[in-house]
The first five atom37 places (N, CA, C, CB, O) and aatype in JSON, in Angstrom:
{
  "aatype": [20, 20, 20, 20, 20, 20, 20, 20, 20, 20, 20, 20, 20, 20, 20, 20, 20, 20, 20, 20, 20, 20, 20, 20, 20, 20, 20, 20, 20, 20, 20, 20, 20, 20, 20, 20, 20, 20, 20, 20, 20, 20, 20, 20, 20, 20, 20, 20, 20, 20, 20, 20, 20, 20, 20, 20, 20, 20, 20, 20, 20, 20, 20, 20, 20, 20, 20, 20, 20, 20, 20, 20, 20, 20, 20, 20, 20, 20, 20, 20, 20, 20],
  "atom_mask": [
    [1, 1, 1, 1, 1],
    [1, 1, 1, 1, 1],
    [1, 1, 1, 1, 1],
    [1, 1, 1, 1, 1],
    [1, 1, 1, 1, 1],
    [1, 1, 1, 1, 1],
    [1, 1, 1, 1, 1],
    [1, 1, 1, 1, 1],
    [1, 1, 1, 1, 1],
    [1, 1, 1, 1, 1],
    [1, 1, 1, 1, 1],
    [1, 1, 1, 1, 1],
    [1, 1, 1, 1, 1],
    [1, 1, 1, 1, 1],
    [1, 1, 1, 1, 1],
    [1, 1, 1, 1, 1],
    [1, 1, 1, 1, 1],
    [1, 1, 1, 1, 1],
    [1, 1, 1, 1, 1],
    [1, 1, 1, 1, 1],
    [1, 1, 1, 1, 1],
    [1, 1, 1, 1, 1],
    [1, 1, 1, 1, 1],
    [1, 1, 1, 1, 1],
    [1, 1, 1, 1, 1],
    [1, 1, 1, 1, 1],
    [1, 1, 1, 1, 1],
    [1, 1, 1, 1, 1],
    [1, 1, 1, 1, 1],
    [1, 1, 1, 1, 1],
    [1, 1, 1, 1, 1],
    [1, 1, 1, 1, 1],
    [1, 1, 1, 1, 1],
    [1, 1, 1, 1, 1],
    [1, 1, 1, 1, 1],
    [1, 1, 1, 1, 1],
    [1, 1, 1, 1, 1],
    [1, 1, 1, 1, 1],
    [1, 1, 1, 1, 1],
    [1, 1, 1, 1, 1],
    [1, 1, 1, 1, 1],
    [1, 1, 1, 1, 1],
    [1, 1, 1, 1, 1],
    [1, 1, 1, 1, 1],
    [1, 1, 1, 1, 1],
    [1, 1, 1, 1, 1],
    [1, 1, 1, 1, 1],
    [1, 1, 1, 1, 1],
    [1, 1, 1, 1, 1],
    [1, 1, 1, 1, 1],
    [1, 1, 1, 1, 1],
    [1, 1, 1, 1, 1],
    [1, 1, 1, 1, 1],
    [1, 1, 1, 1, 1],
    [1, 1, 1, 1, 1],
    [1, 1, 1, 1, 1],
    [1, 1, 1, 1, 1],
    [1, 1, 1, 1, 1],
    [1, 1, 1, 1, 1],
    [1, 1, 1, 1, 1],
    [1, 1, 1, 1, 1],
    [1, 1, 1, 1, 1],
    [1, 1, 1, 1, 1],
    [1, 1, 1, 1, 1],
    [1, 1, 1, 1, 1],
    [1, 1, 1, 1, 1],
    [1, 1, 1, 1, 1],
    [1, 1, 1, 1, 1],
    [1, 1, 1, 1, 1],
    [1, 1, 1, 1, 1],
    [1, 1, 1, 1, 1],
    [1, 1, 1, 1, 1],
    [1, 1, 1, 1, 1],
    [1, 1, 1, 1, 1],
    [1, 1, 1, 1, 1],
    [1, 1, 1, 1, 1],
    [1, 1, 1, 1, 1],
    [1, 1, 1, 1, 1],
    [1, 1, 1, 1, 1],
    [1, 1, 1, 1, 1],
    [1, 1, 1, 1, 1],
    [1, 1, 1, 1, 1]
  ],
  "atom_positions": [
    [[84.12, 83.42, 91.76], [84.9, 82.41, 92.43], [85.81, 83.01, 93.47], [85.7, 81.63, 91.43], [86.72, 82.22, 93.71]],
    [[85.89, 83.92, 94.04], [86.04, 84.86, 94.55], [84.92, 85.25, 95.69], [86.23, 85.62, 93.58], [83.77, 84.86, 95.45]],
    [[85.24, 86.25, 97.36], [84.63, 86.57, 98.56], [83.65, 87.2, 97.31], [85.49, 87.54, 99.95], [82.53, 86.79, 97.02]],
    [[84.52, 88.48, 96.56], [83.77, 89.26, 95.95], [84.17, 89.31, 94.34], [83.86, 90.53, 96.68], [85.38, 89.42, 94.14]],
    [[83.38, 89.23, 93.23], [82.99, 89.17, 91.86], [82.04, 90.36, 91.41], [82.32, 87.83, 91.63], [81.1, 90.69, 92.14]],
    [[82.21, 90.8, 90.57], [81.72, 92.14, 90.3], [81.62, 92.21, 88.91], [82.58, 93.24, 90.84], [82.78, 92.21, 88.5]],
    [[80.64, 92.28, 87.72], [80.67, 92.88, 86.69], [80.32, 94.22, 86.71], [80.05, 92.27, 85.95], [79.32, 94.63, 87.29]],
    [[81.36, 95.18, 85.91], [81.32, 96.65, 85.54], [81.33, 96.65, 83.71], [82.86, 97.54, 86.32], [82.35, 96.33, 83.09]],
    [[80.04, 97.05, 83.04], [79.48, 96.68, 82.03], [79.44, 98.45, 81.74], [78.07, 95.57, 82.19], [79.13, 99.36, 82.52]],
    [[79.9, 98.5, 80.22], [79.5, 99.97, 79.76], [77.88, 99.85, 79.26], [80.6, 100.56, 78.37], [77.11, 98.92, 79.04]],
    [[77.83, 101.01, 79.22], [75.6, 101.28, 78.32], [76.14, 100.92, 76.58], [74.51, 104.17, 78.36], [75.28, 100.37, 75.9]],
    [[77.0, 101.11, 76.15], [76.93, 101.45, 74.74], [77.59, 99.64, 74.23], [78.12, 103.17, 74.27], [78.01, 98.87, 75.09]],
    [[77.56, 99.36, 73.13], [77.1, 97.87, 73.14], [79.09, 98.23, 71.86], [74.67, 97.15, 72.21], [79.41, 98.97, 70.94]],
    [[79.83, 97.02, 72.79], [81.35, 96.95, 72.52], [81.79, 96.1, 72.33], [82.11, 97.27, 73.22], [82.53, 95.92, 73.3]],
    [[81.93, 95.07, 71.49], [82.73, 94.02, 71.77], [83.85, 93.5, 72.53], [82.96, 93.88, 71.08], [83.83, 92.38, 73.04]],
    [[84.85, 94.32, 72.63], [85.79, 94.17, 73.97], [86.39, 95.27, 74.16], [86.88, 93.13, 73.98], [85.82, 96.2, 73.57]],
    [[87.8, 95.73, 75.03], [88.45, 97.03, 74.54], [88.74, 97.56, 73.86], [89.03, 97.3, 74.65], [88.42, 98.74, 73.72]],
    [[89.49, 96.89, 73.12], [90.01, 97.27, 71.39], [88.8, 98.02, 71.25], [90.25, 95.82, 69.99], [88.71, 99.18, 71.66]],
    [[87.7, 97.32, 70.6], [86.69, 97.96, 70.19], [86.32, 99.23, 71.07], [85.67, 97.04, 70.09], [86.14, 100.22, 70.36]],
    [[86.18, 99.44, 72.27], [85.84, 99.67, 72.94], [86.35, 101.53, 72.79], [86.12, 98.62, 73.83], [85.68, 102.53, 72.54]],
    [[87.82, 101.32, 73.08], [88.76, 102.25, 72.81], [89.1, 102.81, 71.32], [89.83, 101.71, 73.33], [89.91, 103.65, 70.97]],
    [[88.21, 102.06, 70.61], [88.48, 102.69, 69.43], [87.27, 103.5, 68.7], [89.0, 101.66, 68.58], [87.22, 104.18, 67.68]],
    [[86.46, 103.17, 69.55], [85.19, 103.72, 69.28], [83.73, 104.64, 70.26], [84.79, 102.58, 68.8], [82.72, 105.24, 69.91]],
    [[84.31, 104.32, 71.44], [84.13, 105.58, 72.43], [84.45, 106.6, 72.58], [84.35, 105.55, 73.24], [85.64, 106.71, 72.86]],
    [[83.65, 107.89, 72.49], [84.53, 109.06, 72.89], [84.73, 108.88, 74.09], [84.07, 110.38, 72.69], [84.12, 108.12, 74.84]],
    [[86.13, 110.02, 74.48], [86.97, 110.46, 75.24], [86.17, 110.17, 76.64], [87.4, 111.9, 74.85], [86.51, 109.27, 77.41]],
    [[85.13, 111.0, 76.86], [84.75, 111.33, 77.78], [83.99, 110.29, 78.29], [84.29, 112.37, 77.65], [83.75, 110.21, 79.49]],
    [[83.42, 109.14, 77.12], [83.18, 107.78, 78.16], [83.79, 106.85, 78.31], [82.27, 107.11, 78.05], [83.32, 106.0, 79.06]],
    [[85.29, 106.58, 77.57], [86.43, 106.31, 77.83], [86.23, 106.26, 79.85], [87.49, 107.55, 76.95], [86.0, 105.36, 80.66]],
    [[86.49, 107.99, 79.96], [87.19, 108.06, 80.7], [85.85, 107.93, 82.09], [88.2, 109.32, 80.36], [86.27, 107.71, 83.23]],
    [[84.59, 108.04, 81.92], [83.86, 107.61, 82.69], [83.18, 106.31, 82.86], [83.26, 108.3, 82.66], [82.2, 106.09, 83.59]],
    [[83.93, 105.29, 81.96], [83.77, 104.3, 82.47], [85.19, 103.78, 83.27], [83.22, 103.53, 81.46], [85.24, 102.83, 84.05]],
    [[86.1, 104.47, 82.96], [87.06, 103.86, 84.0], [87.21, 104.55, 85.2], [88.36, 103.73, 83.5], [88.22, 104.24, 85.83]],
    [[86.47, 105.43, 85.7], [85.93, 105.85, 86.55], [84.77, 105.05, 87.69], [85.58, 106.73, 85.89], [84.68, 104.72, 88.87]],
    [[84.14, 105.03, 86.63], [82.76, 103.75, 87.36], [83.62, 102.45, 87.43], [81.0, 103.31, 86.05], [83.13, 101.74, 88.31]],
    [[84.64, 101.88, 86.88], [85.4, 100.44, 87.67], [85.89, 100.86, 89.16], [87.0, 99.82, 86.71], [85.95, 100.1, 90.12]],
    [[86.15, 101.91, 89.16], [86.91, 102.58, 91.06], [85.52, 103.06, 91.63], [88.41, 104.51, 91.07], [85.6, 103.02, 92.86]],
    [[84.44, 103.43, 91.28], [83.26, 103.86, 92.14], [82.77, 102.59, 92.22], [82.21, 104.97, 91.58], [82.24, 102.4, 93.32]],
    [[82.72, 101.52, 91.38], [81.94, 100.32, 91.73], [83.36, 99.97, 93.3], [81.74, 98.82, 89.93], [83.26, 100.3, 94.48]],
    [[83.99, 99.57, 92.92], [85.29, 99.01, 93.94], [85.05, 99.46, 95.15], [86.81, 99.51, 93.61], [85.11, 98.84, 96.21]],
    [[84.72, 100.8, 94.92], [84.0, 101.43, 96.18], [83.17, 101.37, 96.8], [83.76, 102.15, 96.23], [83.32, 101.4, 98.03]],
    [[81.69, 101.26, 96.08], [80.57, 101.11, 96.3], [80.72, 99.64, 97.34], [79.75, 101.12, 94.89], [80.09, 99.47, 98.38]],
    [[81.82, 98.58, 96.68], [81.55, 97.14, 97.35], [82.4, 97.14, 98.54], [81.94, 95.81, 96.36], [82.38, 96.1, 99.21]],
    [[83.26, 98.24, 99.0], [83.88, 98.41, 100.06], [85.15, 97.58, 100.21], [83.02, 98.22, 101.0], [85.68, 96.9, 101.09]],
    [[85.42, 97.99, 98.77], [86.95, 96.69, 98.46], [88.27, 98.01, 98.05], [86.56, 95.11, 96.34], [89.41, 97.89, 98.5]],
    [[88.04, 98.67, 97.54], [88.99, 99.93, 96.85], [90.21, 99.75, 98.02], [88.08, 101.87, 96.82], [91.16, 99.03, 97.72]],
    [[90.19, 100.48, 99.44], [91.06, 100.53, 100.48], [91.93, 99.02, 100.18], [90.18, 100.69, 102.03], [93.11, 98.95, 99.81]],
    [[91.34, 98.26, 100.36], [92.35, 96.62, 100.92], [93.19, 96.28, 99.14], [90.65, 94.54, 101.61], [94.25, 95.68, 98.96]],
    [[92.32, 96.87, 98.09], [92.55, 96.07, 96.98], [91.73, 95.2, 96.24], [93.33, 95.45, 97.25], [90.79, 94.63, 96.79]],
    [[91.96, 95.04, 95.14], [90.87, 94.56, 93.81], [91.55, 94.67, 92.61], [89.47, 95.51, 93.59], [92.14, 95.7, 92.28]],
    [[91.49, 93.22, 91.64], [92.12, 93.07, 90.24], [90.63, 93.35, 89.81], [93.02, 91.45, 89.69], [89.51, 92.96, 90.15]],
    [[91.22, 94.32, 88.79], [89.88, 94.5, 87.49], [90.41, 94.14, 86.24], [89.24, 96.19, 87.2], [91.24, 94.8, 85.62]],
    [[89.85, 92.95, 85.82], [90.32, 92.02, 84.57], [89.06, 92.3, 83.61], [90.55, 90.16, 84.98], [87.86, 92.32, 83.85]],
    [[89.73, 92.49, 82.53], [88.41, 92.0, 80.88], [89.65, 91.57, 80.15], [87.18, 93.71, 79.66], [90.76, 92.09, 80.07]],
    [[88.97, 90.18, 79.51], [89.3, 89.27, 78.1], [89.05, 89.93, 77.19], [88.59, 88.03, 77.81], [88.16, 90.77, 77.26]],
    [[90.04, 89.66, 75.64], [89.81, 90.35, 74.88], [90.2, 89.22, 73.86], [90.37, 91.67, 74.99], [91.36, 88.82, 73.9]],
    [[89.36, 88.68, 72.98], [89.19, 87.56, 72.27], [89.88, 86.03, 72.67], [89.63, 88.01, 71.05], [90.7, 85.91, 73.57]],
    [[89.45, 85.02, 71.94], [89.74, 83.98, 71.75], [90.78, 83.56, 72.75], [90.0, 83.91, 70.54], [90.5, 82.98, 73.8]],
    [[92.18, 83.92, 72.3], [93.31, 83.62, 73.18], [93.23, 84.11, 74.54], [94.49, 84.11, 72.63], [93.72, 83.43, 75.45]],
    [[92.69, 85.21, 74.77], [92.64, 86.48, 75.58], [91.71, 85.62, 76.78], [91.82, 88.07, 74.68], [91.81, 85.94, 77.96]],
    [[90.89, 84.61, 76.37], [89.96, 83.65, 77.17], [88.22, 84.73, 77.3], [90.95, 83.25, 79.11], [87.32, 84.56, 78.13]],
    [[88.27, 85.52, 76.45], [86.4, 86.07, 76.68], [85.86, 85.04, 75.66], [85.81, 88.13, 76.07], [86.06, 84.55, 74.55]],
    [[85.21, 85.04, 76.53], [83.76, 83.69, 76.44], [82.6, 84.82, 75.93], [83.11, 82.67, 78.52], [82.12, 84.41, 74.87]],
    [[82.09, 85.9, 76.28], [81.01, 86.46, 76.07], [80.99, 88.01, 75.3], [80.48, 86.42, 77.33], [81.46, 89.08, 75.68]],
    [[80.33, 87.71, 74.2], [81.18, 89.26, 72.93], [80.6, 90.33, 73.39], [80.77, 89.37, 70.89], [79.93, 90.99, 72.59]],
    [[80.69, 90.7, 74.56], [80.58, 91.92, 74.8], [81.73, 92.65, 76.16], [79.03, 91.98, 75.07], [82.09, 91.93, 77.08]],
    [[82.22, 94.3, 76.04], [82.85, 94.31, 76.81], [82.6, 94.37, 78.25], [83.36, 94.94, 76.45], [81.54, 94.93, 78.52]],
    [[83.21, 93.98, 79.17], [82.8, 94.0, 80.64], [84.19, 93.64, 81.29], [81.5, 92.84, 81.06], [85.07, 92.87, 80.91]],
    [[84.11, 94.44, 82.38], [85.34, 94.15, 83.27], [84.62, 93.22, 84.67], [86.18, 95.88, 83.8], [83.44, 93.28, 85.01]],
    [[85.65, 92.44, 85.3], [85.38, 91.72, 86.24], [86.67, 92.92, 87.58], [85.74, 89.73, 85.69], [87.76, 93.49, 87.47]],
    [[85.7, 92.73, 88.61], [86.49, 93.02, 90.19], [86.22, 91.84, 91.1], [85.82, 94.49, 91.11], [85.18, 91.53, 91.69]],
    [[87.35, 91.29, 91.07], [87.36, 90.2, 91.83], [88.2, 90.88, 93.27], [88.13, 88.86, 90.95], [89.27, 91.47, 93.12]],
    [[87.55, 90.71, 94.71], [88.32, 91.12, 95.58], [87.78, 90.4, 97.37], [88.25, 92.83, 95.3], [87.21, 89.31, 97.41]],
    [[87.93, 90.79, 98.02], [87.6, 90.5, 99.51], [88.51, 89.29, 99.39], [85.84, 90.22, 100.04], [87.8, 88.29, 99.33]],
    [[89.25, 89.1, 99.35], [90.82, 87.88, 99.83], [91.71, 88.25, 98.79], [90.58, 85.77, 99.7], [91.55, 89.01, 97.83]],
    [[92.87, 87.43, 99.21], [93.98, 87.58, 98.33], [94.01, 87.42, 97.26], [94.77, 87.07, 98.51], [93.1, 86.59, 97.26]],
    [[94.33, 87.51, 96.02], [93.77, 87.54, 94.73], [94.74, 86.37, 94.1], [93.82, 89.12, 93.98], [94.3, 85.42, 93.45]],
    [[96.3, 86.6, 94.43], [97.32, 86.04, 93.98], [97.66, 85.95, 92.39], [97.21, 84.91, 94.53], [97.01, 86.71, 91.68]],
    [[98.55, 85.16, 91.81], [99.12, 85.55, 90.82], [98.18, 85.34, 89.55], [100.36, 84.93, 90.79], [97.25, 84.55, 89.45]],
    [[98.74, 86.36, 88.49], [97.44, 86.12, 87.07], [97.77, 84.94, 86.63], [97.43, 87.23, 85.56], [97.17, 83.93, 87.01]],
    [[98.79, 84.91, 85.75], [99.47, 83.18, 85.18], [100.34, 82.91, 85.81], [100.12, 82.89, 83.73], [101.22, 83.71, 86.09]],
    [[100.32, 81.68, 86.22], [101.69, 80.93, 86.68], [102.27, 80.78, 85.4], [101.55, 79.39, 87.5], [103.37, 80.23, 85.28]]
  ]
}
């Protein structure tokens, strides 16, 4: 809903962060938050700016049980909650 929308999806099967972070090693921890700034890049959004959002249950608003971050970018993004 967004110029630009982006899913950045890990290989290893997570339910959300929590899970995510509690059960990844270190090192794909830290290369998947790596691949959220190489994707940003790849779409030629990194320079101007980009929110990278993931839901994390029920309240949290994820609709789909697995983890994935969204890059929403190419316009102004504006505020998370009013």
């Amino acid at each position: 809903q967004k110029k630009v929308h982006v899913l950045v999806i890990p290989k290893g099967e997570y339910l959300d962060l929590d899970d995510f972070n509690s059960k990844a090693s270190e090192i794909e921890i830290m290369e998947f938050l790596k691949a959220i700034t190489h994707v940003a890049n790849l779409m030629g959004v990194k320079d101007k700016g980009y929110r990278a959002l993931t839901n994390i249950g029920n309240d949290g608003g994820q609709e789909v049980p697995h983890l994935h971050f969204h890059i929403f970018a190419g316009e102004k993004i504006g505020k998370m909650v009013s």
